[in-house]
N, C-alpha and C positions, 0 to 999 in steps of 0.2 A: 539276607542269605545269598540269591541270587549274586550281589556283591562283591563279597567274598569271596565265591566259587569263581566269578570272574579273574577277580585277582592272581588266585591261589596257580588257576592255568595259564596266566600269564607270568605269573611267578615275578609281580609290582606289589611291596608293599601298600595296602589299602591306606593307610594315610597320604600317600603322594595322590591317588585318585579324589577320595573322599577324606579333607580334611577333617580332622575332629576340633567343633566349634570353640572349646576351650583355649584352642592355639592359634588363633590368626593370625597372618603376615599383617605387620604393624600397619597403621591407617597412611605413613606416608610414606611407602611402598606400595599402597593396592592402591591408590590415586591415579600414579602416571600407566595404568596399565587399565582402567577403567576411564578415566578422563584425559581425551589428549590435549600437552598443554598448548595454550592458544598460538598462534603462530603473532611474531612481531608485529609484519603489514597486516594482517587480518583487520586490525583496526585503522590502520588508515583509509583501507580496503572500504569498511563499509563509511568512515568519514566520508571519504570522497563520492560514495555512493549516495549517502546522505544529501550531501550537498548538490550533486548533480539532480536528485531526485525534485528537490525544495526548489533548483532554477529552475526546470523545465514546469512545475508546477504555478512557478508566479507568470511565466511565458506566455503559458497558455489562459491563466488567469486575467493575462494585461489583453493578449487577443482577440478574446471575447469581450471585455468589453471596449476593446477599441471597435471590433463587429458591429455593437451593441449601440455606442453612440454613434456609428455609420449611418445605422438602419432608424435611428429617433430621429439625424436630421433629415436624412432623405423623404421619410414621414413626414415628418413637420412641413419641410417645403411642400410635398406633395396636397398638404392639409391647406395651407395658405395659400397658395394656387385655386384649390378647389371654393377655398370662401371668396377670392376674389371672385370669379366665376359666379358663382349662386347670385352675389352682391350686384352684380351687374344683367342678371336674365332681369324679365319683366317677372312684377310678385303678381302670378294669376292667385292666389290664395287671398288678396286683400281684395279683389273684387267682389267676392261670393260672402265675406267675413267684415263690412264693413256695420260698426256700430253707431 
């Protein structure tokens, strides 16, 4: 009702406001007005995004473990330094442990 009355003092036929379901604008016509169409570059857009995304990903991937084998040899050295060392004190533990 309210509807109607709206209409009526605006003096807009009520199907231009509220269409009646029986008649819809055909389905490819209400498309480009509900979905907009995709733009050309959009897609190269996210290509490129893509692919920038995947190098910076292996980048930091390669990085780390370049970090990663850094920090094993430096270790490692550090370890083989420290058994030379041990290898060379006097063994006070076989004076007290002798069978």
């Amino acid at each position: 009702m309210a509807n109607a009355t709206l209409c009526q003092r605006l003096r807009i036929p009520i199907e231009i406001l509220f269409p009646i379901p029986d008649s819809p604008l055909p389905m490819s016509k209400e498309l480009p007005y509900i979905v907009p169409s995709p733009q050309p570059q959009a897609e190269e857009v996210f290509a490129v995004h893509q692919t920038s995304h995947e190098f910076y990903q292996e980048v930091n991937v390669r990085l780390e473990f370049k970090q990663h084998c850094e920090w094993y040899h430096k270790t490692a050295t550090q370890n083989r330094r420290d058994l030379g060392k041990m290898r060379r004190e006097l063994n006070i533990m076989s004076w007290f442990c002798r069978r």
